[in-house]
C-alpha positions in Angstrom: 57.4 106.7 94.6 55.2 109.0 96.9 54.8 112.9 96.5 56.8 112.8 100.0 59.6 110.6 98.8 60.3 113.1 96.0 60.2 115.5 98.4 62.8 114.2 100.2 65.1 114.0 96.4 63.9 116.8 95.0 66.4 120.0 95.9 66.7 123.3 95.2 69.9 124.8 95.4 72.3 127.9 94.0 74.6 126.7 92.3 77.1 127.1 89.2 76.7 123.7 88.1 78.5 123.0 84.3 75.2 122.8 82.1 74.0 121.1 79.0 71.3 120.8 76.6 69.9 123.7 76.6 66.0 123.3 76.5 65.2 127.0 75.8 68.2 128.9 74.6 66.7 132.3 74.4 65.3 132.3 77.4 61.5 132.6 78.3 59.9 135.9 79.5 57.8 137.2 82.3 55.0 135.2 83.4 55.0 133.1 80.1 55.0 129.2 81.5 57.6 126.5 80.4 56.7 122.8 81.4 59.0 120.7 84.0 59.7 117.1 83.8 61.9 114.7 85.6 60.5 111.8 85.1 57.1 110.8 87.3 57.1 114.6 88.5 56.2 117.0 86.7 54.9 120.9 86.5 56.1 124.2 85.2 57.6 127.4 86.2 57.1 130.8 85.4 59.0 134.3 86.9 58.2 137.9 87.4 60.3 140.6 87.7 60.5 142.1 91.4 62.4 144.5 93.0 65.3 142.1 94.8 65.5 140.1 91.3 63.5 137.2 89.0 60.5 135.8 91.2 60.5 132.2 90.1 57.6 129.8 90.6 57.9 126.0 90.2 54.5 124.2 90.7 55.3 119.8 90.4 53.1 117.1 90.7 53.0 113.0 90.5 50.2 112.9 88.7 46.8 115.2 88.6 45.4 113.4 91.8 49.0 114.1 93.9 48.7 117.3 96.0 50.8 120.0 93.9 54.1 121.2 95.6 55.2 125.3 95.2 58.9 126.5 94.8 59.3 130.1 95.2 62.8 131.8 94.9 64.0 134.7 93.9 67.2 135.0 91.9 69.9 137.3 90.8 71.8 137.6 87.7 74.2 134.6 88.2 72.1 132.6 90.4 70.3 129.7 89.5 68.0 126.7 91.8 68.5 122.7 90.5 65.3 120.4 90.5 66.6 117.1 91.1 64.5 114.0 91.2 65.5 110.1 91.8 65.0 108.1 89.0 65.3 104.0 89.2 67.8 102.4 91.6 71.0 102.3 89.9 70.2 105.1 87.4 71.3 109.1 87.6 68.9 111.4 89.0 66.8 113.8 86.5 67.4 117.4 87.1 66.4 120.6 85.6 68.2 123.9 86.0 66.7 127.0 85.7 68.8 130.1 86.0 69.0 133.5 85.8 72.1 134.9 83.2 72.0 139.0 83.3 68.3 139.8 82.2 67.6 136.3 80.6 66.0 133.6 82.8 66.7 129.8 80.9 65.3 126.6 81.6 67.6 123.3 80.8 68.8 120.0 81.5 71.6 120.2 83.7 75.0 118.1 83.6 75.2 115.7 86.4 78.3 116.9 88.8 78.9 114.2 90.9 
């Protein structure tokens, strides 16, 4: 599958989705990375703390030759975005969570809600 393919499966959404397996329970902290994979995609994420809320950058790949693709958004306590990728025909997509809950920002495995 092609970097643009993903693109087009790949989402990032707010959202209040039931979650599970929790991949780093105590959160992480400012500017310290965490690694991202759904599958053939991959990358990290990192935050800093602005003014309007958690700064949260999400930097994926397919592979070191693909051309790297940025996520930038900024969330409030409450708010998370969903990384969602397309695995195999037939087969549930892989997606990630990472939210913001009061002053901790956590990155997990999210339940699939459809």
């Amino acid at each position: 599958m092609s970097i643009r393919s993903l693109l087009l499966v790949a989402s990032l959404t707010f959202s209040g989705l039931p979650l599970a397996g929790v991949a780093h329970a105590d959160g992480i902290k400012p500017v310290q990375a965490v690694n991202i994979d759904l599958g053939g995609v991959a990358g990290n994420a990192y935050y800093t703390v602005e003014r309007d809320g958690f700064r949260v950058v999400t930097t994926l790949s397919q592979g070191e030759a693909a051309t790297p693709i940025r996520m930038v958004a900024v969330l409030a306590s409450g708010q998370s975005l969903l990384l969602s990728a397309a695995s195999e025909a037939g087969l549930e997509p892989v997606e990630v969570e990472i939210a913001r809950e009061a002053d901790v920002l956590l990155v997990r495995k999210a339940a699939l809600a459809y």
